[in-house]
C-alpha positions as CSV (number, residue, x, y, z in Angstrom):
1,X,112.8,124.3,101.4
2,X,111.4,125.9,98.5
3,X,108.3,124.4,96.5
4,X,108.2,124.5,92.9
5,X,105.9,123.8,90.2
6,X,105.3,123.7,86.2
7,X,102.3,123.7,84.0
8,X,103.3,122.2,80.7
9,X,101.1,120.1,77.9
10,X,101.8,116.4,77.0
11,X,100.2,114.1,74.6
12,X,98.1,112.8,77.8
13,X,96.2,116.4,78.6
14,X,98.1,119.0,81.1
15,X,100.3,118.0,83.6
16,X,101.1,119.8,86.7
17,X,105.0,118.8,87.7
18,X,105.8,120.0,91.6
19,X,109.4,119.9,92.8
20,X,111.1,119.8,96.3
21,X,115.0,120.6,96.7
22,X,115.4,116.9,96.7
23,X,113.3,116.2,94.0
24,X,110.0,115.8,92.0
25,X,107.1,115.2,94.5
26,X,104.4,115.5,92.5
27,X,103.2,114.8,88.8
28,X,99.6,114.9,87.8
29,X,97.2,115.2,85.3
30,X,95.3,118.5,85.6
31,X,91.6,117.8,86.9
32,X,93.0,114.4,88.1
33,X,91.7,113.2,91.8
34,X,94.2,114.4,94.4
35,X,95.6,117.1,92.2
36,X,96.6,119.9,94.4
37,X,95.1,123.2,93.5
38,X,98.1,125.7,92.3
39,X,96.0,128.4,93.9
40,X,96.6,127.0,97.0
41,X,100.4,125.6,96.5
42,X,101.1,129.7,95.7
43,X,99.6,130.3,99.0
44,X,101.8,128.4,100.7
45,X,104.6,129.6,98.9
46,X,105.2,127.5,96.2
47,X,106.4,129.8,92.9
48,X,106.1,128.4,89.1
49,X,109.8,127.7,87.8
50,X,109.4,126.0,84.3
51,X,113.1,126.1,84.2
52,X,114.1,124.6,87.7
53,X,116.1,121.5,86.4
54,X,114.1,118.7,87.7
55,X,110.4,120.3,86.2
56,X,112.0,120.8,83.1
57,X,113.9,117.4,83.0
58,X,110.2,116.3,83.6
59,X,108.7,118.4,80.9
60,X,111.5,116.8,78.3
61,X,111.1,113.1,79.7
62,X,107.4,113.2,79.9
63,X,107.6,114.1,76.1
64,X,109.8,111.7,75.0
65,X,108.4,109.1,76.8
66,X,105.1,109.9,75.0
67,X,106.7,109.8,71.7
68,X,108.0,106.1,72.1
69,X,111.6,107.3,72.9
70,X,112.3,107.0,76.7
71,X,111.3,103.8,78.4
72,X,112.6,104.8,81.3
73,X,112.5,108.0,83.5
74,X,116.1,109.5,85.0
75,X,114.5,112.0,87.6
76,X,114.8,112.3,91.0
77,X,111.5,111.7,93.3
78,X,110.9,112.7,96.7
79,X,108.1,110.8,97.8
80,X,106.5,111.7,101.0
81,X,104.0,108.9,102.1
82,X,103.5,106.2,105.0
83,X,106.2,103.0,105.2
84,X,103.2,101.0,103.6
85,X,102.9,104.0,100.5
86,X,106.6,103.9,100.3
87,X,106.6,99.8,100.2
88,X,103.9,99.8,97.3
89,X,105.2,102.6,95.5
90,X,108.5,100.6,95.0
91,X,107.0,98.2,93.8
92,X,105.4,100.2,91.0
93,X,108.9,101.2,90.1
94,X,109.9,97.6,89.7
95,X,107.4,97.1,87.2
96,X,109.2,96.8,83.6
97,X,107.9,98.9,80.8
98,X,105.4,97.5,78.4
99,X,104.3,95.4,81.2
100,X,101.8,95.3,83.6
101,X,100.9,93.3,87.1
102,X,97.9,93.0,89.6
103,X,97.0,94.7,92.3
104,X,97.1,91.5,94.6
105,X,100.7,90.7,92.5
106,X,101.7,93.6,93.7
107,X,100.0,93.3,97.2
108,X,101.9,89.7,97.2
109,X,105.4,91.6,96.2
110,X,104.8,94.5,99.0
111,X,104.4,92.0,101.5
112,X,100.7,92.2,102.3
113,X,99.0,89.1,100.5
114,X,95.7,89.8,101.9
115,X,95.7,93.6,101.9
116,X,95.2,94.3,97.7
117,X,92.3,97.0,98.8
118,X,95.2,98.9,101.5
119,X,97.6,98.5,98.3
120,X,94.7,99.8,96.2
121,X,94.4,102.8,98.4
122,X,98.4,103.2,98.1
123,X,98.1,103.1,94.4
124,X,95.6,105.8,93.7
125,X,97.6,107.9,96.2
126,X,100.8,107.5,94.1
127,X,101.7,111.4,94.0
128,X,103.8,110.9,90.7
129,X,102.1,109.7,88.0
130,X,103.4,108.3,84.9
131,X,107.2,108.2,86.6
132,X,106.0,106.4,89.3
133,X,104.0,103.9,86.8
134,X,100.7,103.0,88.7
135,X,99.1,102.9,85.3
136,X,100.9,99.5,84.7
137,X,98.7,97.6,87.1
138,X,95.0,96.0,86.6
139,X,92.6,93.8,87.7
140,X,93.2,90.1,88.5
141,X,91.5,89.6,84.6
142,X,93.6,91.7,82.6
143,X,90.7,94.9,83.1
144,X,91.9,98.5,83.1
145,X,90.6,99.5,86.4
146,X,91.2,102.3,89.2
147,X,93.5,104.9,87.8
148,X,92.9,108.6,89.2
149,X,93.6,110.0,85.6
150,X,91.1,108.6,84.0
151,X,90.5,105.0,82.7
152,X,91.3,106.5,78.8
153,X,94.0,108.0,80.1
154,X,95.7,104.9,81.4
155,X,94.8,103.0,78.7
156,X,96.6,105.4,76.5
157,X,100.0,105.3,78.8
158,X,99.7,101.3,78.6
159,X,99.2,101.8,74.6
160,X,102.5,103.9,74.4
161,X,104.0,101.0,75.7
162,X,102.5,98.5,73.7
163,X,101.0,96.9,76.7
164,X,97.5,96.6,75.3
């Protein structure tokens, strides 16, 4: 399997778009937490490809969706994580556009009432940003909290969608 990755500008700062055979595994905001260092995906073989189908789908989609025009994503993910990851990261998906939902909602709708801090942890560990909208969830009280862009960032994501 080959690794492949794009560096491209949005609205929202640099993003840094990563791509498996299967799909895009990885979307984040250069400097972000977590971001993997392209030093070190070169290393292990990964080679840039701005024109692989899925980054530059990506590219395209990203910008459109920052425009206003795309309220919905049509790309492919491969998303490696634990069953628990997996479970809260569909849940994200299930979140409508222009809308947002707690992190215990969504502990409630992953099946683990009690365990908002694990889902937390799931969240911030989402590997594809923006596609995979963790942005769309906040505290209990409405507050824009715990997104490993960057609080403005998020805010400007939920403002694109007219969700504050």
């Amino acid at each position: 399997m080959t690794i492949r990755y794009s560096l491209f500008g949005s609205r929202f700062g640099e993003v840094l778009a990563i791509a498996k055979d299967d799909g895009l595994a990885g979307l984040y905001f250069v400097g972000q937490k977590d971001q993997p260092d392209v030093d070190e995906l070169e290393r292990a073989g990964a080679v840039r490809d701005d024109d692989w189908p899925v980054l530059a789908a990506a590219r395209l989609q990203i910008g459109q969706y920052a425009d206003g025009r795309r309220t919905a994503f049509e790309l492919r993910v491969d998303l490696d994580g634990t069953p628990f990851q997996r479970r809260v990261w569909a849940q994200l998906l299930a979140i409508p556009y222009g809308q947002t939902l707690s992190y215990a909602e969504v502990a409630r709708r992953a099946g683990s009432p009690r365990g908002v801090r694990a889902v937390g942890g799931a969240i911030g560990r989402n590997p594809v940003s923006v596609v995979v909208p963790c942005h769309r969830v906040v505290g209990s009280d409405g507050s824009l909290t715990g997104y490993s862009g960057g609080i403005e960032r998020k805010r400007a994501l939920l403002r694109v969608e007219g969700a504050i």
